[in-house]
N, C-alpha and C positions, 0 to 999 in steps of 0.2 A: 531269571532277571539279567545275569550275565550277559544270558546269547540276545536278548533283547538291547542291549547295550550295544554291544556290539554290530547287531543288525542297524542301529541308528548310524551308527559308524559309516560302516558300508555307505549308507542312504545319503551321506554328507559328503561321500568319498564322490556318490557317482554325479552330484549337483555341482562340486568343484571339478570334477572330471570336463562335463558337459560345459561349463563357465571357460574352460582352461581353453577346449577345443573353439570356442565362440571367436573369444580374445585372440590369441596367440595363433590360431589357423592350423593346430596340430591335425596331428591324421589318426585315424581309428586305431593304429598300433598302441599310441602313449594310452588314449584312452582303456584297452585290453588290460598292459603291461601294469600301471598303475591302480586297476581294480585286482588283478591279479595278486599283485603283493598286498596291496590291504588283507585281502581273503586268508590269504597266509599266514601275517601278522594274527587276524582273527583264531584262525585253527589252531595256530601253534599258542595260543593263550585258553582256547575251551581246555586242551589238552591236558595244561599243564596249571588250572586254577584247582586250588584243594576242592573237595567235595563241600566242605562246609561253608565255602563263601557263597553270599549272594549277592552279592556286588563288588563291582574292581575298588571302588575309594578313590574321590576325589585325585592322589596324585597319582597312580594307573591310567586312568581317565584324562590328565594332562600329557604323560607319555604317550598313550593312545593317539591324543590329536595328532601329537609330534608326527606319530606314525603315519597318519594322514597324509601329512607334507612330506616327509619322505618317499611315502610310495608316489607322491605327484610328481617328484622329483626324477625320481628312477622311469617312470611314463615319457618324462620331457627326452629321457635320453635316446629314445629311438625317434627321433624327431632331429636330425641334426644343425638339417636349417632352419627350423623356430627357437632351438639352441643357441645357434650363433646369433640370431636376429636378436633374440631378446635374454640375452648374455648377463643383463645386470638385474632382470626380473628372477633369473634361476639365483643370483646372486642374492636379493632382497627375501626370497624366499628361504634359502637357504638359514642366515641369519633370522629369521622368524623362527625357524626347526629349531637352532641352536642358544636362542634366548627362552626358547620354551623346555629344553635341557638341564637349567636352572629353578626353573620354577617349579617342575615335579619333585626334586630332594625337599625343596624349600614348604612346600605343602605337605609335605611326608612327614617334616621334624612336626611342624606346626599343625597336626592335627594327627599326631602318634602313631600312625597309620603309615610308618614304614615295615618293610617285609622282604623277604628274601629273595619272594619271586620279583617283588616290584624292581628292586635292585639289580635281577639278572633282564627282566624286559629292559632297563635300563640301559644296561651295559650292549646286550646283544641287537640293539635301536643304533645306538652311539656306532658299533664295528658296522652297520647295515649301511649307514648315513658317511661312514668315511668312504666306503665303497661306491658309493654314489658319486661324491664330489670327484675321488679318485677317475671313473668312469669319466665324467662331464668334462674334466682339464682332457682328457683323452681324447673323446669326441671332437672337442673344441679344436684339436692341432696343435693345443700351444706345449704340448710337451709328447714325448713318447711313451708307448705302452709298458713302460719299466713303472711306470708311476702307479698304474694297478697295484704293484705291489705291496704297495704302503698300505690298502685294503683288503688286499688278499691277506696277508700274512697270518690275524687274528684266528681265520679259518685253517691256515695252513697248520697252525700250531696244534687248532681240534683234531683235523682230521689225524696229526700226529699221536695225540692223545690216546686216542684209538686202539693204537699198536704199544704205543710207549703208557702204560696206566698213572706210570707216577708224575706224568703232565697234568694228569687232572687234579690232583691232588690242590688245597687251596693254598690262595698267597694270603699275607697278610697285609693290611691294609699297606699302601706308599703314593707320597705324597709326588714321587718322583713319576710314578706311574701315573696319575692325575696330569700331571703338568705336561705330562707327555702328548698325554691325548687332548690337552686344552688346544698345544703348540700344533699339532697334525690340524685339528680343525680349522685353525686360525689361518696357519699359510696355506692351507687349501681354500680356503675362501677369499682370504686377500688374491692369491693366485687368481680364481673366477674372476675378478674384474675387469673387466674391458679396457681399462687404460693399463693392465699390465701387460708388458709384454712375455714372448716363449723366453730369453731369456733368465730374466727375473724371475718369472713362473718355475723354470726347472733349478734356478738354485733354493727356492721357498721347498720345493716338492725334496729336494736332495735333502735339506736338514730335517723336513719329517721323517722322510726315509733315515735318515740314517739315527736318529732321536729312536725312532721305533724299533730299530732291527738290538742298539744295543740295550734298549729298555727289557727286549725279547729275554737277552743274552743274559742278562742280572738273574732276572727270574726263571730262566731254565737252567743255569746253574745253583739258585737255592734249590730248588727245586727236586733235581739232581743228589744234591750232596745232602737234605733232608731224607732220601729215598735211600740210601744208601746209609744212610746212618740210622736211619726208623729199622724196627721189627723185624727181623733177621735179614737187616743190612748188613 
């Protein structure tokens, strides 16, 4: 029932795909690049759904769509002049992704049907979608490729993980860490608007940057000095 789900997904992926290319005059790239990441999306959820579900639930299923418009988003970026041309549709869309952000926790409390994995599709949606925007201010010219890094880093930290184990280790919840990542989406998308200029764009993008690096910094020092104090620390 899952991968039937999921197969509809696809199927809505590739009608907006086909719509996108109609409208906006994109080129077979975006159309590739944005089924591609859907397909992704899809795999990396067969993967990692427990054996005993048969269905995502209602607010999986509202992430899911999210996921949709992200991957159309991530499509638009190899398209640079249908980018620039229609600067406040990536922009309109965007905010569509990001008001539908809200509404999968809000379906989760409201029909108990929150869950662990829902919670990581969540989160690992939200670092996909900052990478995105990050990317699109780039494409655009209105700032320099330093601003990647504000979407890189989420991953830089994984990849650390890796090597360092006591990174993976969990946080607890913070309210600081929330408002962080509200702030990062918000000036990167006020940034997207077409009446802002490079300027203004790279001091929005500097305070997410620098919101995120010392948000980083908090929690790999609990982190840190939890590791070292645990079990023959």
């Amino acid at each position: 029932m899952i991968r039937q789900e999921l197969s509809v997904t696809l199927a809505c992926q590739l009608i907006l795909v086909a719509m996108l290319a109609y409208w906006l005059e994109t080129g077979p790239l975006t159309a590739l690049v944005a089924m591609g990441v859907q397909m992704t999306i899809a795999g990396c959820l067969v993967h990692t759904v427990p054996d005993d579900w048969r269905r995502l639930g209602w607010a999986n299923r509202v992430t899911l769509a999210r996921g949709v418009l992200v991957a159309l988003l991530a499509g638009v970026l190899t398209d640079p002049v249908a980018l620039s041309r229609h600067a406040g549709f990536f922009a309109a869309l965007s905010l569509l992704a990001l008001m539908l952000d809200g509404v999968d926790g809000w379906v989760a409390r409201r029909t108990g049907s929150a869950s662990e994995l829902g919670a990581r599709f969540d989160m690992e949606l939200d670092a996909f979608f900052i990478l995105v925007l990050c990317l699109a201010l780039m494409v655009l010219g209105k700032v320099g490729v330093w601003v990647v890094a504000i979407g890189a880093m989420r991953y830089a930290f994984v990849l650390a993980g890796w090597r360092l184990p006591w990174l993976m280790a969990p946080l607890p919840e913070s309210r600081r860490r929330k408002a962080v990542c509200v702030w990062q989406v918000a000036a990167l998308m006020i940034a997207l608007l077409p009446p802002i200029g490079s300027t203004l764009t790279c001091w929005l993008a500097a305070t997410a940057l620098v919101g995120l690096g010392l948000s980083f910094a908090v929690d790999i020092r609990w982190l840190y000095r939890h590791a070292a104090h645990g079990p023959g620390g």
